[in-house]
C-alpha positions as YAML, in Angstrom:
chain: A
units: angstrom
residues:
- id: 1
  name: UNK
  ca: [-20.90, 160.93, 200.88]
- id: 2
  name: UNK
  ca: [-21.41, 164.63, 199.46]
- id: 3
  name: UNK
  ca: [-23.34, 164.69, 196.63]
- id: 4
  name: UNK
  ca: [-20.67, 165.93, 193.86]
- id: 5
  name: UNK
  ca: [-18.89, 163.09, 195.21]
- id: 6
  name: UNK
  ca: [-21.57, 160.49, 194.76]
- id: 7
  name: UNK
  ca: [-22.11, 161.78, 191.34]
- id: 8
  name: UNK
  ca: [-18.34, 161.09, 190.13]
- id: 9
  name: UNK
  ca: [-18.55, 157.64, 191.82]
- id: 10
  name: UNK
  ca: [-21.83, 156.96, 189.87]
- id: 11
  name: UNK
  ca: [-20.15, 157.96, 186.53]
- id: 12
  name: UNK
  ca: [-17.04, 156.05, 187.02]
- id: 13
  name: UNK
  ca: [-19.02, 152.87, 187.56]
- id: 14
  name: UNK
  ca: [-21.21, 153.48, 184.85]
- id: 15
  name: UNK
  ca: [-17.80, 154.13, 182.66]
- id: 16
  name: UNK
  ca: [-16.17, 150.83, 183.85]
- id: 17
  name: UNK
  ca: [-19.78, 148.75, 182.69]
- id: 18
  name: UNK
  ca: [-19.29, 150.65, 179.20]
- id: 19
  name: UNK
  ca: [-15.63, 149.64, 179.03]
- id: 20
  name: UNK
  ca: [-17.29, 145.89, 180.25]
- id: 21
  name: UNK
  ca: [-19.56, 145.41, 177.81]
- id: 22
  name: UNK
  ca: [-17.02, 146.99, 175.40]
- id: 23
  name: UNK
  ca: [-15.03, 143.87, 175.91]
- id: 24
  name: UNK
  ca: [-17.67, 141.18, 176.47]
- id: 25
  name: UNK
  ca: [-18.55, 142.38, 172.78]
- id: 26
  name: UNK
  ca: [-15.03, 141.76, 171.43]
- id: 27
  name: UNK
  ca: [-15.06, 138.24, 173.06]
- id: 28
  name: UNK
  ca: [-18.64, 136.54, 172.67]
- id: 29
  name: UNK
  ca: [-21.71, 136.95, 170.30]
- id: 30
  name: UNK
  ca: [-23.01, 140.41, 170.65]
- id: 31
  name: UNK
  ca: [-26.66, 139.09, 170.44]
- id: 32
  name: UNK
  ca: [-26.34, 137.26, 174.05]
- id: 33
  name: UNK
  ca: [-25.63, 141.16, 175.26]
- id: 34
  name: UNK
  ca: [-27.87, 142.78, 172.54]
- id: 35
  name: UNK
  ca: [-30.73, 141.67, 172.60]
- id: 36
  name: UNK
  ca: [-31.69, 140.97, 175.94]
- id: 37
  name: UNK
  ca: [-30.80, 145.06, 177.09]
- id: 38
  name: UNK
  ca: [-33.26, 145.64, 173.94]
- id: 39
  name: UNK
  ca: [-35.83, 143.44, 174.97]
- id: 40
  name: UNK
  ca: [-35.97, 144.61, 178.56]
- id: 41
  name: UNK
  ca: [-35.75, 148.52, 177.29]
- id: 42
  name: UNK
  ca: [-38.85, 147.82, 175.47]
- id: 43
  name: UNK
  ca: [-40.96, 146.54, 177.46]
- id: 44
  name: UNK
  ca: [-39.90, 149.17, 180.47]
- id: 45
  name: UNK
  ca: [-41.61, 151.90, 178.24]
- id: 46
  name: UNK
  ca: [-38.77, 154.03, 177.90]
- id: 47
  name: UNK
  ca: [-39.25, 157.39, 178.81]
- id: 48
  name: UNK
  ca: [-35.66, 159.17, 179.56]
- id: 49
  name: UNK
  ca: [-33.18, 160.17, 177.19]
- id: 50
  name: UNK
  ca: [-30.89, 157.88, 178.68]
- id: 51
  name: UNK
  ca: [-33.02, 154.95, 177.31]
- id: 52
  name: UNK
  ca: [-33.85, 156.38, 173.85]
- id: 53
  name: UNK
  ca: [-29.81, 156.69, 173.46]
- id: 54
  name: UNK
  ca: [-29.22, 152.96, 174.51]
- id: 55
  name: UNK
  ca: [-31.48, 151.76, 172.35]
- id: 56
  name: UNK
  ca: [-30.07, 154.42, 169.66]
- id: 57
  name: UNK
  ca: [-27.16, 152.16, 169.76]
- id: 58
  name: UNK
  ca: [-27.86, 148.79, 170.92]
- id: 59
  name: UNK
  ca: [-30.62, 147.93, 167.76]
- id: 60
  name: UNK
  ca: [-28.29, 149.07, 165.14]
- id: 61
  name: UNK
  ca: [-25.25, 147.26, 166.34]
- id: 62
  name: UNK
  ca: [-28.18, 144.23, 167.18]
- id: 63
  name: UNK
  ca: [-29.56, 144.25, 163.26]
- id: 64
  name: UNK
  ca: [-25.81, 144.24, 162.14]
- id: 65
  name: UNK
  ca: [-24.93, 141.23, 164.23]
- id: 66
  name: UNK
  ca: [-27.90, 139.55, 162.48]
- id: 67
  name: UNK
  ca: [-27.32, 140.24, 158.98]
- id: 68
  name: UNK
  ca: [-26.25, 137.83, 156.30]
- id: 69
  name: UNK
  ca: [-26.50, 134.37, 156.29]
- id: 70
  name: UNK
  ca: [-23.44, 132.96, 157.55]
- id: 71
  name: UNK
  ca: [-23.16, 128.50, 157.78]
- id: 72
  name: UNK
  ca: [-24.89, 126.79, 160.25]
- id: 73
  name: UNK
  ca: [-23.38, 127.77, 163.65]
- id: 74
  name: UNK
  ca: [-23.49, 131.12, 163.04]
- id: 75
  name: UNK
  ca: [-27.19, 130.84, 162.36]
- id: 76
  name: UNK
  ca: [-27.76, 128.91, 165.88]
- id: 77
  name: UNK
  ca: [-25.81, 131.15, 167.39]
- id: 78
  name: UNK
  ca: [-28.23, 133.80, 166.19]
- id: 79
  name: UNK
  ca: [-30.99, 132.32, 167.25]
- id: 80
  name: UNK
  ca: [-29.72, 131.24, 170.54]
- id: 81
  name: UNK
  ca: [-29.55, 134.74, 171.48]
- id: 82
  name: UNK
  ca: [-32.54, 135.63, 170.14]
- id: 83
  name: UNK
  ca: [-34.60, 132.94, 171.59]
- id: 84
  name: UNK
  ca: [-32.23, 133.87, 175.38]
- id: 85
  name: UNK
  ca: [-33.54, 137.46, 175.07]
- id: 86
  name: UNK
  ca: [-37.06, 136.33, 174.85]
- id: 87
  name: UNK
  ca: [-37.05, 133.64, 177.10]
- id: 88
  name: UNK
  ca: [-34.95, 136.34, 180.06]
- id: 89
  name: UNK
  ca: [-37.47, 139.21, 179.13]
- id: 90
  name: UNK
  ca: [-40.50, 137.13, 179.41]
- id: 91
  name: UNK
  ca: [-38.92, 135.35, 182.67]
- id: 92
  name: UNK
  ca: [-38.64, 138.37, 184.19]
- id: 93
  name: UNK
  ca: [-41.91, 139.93, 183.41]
- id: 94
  name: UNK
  ca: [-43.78, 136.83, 184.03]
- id: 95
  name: UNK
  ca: [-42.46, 135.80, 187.47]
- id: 96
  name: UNK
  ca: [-39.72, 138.67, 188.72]
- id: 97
  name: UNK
  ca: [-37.14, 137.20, 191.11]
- id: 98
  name: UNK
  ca: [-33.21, 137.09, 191.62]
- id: 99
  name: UNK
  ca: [-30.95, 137.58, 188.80]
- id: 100
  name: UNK
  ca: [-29.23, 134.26, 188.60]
- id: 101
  name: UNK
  ca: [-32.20, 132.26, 188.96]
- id: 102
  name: UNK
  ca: [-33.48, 133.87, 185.93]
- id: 103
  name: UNK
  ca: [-31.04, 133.57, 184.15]
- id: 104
  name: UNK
  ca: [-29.96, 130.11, 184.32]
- id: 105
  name: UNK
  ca: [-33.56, 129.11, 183.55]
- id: 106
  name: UNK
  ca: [-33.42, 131.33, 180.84]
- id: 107
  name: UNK
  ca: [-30.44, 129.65, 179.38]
- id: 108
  name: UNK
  ca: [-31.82, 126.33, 180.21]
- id: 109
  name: UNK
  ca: [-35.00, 127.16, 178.52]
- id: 110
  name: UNK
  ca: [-32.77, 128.38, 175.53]
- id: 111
  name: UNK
  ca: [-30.79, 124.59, 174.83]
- id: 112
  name: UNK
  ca: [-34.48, 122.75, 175.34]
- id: 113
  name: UNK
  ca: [-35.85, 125.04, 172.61]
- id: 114
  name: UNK
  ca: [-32.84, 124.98, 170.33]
- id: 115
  name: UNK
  ca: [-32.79, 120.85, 170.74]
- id: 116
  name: UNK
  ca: [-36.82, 120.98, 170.24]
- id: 117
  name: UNK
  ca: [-35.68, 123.30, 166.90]
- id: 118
  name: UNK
  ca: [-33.09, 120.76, 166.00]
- id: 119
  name: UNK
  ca: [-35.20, 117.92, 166.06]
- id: 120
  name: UNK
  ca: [-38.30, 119.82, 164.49]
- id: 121
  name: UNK
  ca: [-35.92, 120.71, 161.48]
- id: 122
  name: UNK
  ca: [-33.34, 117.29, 161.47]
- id: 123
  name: UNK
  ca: [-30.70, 119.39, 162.19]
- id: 124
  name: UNK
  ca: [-28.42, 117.74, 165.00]
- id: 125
  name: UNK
  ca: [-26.02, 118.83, 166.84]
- id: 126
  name: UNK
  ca: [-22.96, 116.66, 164.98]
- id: 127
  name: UNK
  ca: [-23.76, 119.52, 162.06]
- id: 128
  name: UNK
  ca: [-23.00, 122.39, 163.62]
- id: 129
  name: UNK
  ca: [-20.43, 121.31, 165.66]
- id: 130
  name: UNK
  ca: [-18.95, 120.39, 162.56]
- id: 131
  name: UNK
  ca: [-19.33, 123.49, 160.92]
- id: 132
  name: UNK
  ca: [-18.02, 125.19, 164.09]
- id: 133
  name: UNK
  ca: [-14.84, 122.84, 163.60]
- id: 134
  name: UNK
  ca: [-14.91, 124.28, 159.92]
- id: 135
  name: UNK
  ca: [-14.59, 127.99, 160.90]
- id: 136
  name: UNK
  ca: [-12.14, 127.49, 163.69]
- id: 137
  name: UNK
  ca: [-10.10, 125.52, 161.34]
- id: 138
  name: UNK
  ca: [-10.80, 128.07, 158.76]
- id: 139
  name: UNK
  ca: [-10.02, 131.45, 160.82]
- id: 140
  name: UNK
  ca: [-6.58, 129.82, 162.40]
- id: 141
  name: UNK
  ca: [-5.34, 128.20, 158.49]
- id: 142
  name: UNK
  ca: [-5.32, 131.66, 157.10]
- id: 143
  name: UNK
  ca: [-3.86, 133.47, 160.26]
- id: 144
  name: UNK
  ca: [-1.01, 130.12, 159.88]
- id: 145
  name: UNK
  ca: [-0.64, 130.98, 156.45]
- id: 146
  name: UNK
  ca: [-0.54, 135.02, 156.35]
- id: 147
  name: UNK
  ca: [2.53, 134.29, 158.95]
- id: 148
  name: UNK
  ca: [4.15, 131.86, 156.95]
- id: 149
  name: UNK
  ca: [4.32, 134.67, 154.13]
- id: 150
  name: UNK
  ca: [6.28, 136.98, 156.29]
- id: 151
  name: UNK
  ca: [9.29, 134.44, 155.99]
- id: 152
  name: UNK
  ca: [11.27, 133.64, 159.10]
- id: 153
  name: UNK
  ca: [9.89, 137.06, 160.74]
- id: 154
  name: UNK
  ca: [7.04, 135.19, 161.20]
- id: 155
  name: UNK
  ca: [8.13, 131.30, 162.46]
- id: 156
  name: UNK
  ca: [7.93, 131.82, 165.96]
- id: 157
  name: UNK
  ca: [3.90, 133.79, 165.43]
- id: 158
  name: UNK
  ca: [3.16, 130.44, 162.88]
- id: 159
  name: UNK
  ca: [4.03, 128.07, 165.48]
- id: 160
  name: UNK
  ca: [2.01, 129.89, 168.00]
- id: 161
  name: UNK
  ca: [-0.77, 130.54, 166.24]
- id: 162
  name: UNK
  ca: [-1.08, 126.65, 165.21]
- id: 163
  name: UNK
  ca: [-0.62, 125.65, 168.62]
- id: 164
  name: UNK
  ca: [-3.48, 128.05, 169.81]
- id: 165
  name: UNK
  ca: [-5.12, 126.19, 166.40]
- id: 166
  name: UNK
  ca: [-4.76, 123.03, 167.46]
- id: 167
  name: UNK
  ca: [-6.17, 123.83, 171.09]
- id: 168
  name: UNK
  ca: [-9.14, 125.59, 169.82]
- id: 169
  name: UNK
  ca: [-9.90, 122.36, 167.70]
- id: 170
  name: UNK
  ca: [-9.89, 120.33, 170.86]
- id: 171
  name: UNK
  ca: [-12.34, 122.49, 172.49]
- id: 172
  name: UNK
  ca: [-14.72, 122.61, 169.61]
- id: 173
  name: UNK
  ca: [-17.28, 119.80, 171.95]
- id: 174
  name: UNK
  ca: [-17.08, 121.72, 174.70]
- id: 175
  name: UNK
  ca: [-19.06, 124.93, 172.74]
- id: 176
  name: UNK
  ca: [-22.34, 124.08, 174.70]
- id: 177
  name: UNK
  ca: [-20.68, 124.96, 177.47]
- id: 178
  name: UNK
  ca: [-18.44, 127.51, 176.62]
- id: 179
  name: UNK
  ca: [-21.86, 129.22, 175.18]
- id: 180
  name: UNK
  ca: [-23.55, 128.68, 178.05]
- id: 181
  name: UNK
  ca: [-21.20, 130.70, 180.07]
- id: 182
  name: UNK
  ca: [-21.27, 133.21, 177.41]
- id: 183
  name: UNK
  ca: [-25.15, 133.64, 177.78]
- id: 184
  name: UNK
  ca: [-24.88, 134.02, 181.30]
- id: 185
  name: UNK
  ca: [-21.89, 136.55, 181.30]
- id: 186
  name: UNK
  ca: [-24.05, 138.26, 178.24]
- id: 187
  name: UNK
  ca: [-27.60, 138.27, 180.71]
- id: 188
  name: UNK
  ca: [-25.57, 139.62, 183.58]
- id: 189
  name: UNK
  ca: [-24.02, 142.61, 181.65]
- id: 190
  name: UNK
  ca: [-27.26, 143.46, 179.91]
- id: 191
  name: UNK
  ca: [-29.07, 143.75, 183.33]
- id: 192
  name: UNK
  ca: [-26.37, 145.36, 184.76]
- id: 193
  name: UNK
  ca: [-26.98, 148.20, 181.89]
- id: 194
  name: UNK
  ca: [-30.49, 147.80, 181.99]
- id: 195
  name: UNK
  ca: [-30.70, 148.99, 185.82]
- id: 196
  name: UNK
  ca: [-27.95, 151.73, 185.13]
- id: 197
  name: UNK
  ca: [-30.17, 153.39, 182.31]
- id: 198
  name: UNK
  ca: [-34.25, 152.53, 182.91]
- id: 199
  name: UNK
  ca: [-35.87, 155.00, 184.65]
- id: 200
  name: UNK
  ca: [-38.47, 151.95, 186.05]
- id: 201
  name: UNK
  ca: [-36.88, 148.44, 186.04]
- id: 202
  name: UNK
  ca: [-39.19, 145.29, 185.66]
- id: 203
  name: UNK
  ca: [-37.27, 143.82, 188.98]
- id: 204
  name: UNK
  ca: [-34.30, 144.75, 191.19]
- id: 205
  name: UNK
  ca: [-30.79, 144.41, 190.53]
- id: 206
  name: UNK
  ca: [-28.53, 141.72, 190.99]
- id: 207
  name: UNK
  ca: [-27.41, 140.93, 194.21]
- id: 208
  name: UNK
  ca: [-23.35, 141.67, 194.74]
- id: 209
  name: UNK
  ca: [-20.97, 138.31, 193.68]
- id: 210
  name: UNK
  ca: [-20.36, 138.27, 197.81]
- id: 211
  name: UNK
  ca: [-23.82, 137.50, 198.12]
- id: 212
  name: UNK
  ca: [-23.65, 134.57, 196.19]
- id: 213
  name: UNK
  ca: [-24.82, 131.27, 197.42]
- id: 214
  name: UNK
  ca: [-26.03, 127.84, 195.98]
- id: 215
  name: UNK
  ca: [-27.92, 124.72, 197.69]
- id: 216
  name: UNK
  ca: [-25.41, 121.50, 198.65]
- id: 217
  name: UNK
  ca: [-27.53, 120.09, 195.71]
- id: 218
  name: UNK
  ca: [-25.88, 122.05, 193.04]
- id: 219
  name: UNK
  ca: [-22.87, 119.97, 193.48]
- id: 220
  name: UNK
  ca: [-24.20, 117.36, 191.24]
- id: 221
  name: UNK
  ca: [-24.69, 119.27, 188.06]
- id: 222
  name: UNK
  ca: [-20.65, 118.78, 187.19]
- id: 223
  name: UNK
  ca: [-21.12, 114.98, 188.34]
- id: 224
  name: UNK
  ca: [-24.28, 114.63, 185.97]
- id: 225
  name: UNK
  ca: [-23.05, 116.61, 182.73]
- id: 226
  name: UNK
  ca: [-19.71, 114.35, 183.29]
- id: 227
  name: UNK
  ca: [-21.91, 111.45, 182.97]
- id: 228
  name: UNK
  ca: [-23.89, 112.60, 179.73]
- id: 229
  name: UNK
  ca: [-20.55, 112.66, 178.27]
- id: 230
  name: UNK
  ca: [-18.64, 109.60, 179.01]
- id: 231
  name: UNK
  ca: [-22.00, 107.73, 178.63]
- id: 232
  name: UNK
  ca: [-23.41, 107.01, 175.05]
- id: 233
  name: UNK
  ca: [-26.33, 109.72, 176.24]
- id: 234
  name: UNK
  ca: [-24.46, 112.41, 174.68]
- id: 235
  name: UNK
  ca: [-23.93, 110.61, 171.37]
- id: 236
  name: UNK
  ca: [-27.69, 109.28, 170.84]
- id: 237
  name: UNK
  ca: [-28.22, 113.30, 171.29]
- id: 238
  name: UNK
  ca: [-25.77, 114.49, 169.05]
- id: 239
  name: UNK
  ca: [-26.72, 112.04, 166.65]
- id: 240
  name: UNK
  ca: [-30.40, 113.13, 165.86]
- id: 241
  name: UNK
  ca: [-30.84, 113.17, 161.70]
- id: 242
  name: UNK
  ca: [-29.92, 116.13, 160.10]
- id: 243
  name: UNK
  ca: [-31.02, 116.95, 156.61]
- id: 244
  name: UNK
  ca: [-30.58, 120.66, 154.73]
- id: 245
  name: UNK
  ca: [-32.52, 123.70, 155.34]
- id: 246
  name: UNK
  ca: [-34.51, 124.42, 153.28]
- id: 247
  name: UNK
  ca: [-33.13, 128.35, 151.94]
...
């Protein structure tokens, strides 16, 4: 391929992992994308200008995405990407290897360290999933009740919205895993980035999706995390003692 050519391939793939992480942003916490593309900039010594103006923009929009307070799952979802980043970046510096690996030990690492936190602190998981309930029920009550105020205009959006309401209520236990997912999508964008913009990476890129692959014994992680929660496993979890933070 000509050069020029190669050059306006490069930059279109580089634009479509913008417009990516663009929308993985609008969708998912911005600290499981944040911080880990901070972390590994860092410790890469950054030396081009392409680095300096990542991290231009990623620690701003990180330190936003941090502020305030917030309840209780927005704090653990906080720290869950925090701890992810650190966990990845230290992963990856300790022991380089594939991408995936990495990362789902990473995430892994993440929930043992969150439930150690939990335990160390008496806050269990029944809390935030019920303040996670709270803002869901929150967010889709207003949205029910700003449509209601636009009179019969607005029926048909009402009934939608509660419907989409009611569903997101019903999926409020299944946050570990919808989290989970989100840390790996978050890891995978952030190294995509990372390789696109350090002038030395820590460890090579992630193999292509066709590549994929995964040992016969994988098969039983679905069988297993169905078992944790039809069994009372998953409740004697969820049901460690919580008592306030102190502020």
């Amino acid at each position: 391929m000509p050069v020029p050519a190669a050059a306006d391939a490069g930059r279109r793939d580089f634009a479509r992992l913008v417009l990516l992480a663009a929308a993985y942003l609008l969708v998912a916490p911005w600290g499981f994308m944040l911080a880990p593309l901070v972390g590994l900039l860092l410790v890469s010594h950054p030396g081009n200008r392409r680095e300096w103006m990542a991290l231009a923009i990623a620690v701003p929009l990180l330190v936003a995405s941090l502020a305030g307070t917030g309840g209780l799952f927005e704090q653990f979802v906080r720290a869950a990407g925090m701890i992810l980043a650190g966990c990845f970046v230290m992963l990856m510096l300790w022991r380089p290897g594939p991408f995936l690996r990495r990362a789902a030990l990473a995430t892994a690492a993440t929930a043992v360290l969150l439930l150690a936190w939990g335990r160390r602190y008496g806050v269990g998981w029944n809390a935030v999933q019920a303040d996670a309930a709270r803002l869901t029920g929150e967010y889709f009550s207003a949205q029910t009740a700003s449509s209601a105020a636009q009179g019969e205009s607005g029926e048909a959006f009402r009934r939608f919205v509660q419907q989409v309401g009611d569903a997101a209520a019903g999926a409020v236990p299944l946050y570990p895993a919808i989290l989970a997912l989100g840390a790996l999508g978050g890891l995978a964008v952030a190294w995509r980035l990372y390789h696109r913009l350090a002038g030395q990476p820590i460890a090579g890129p992630a193999a292509p999706f066709r590549e994929f692959r995964f040992s016969d014994q994988v098969v039983w992680a679905p069988v297993l995390a169905l078992a944790a929660l039809l069994l009372p496993v998953a409740d004697s979890l969820a049901g460690l003692p919580v008592r306030p933070i102190a502020q």
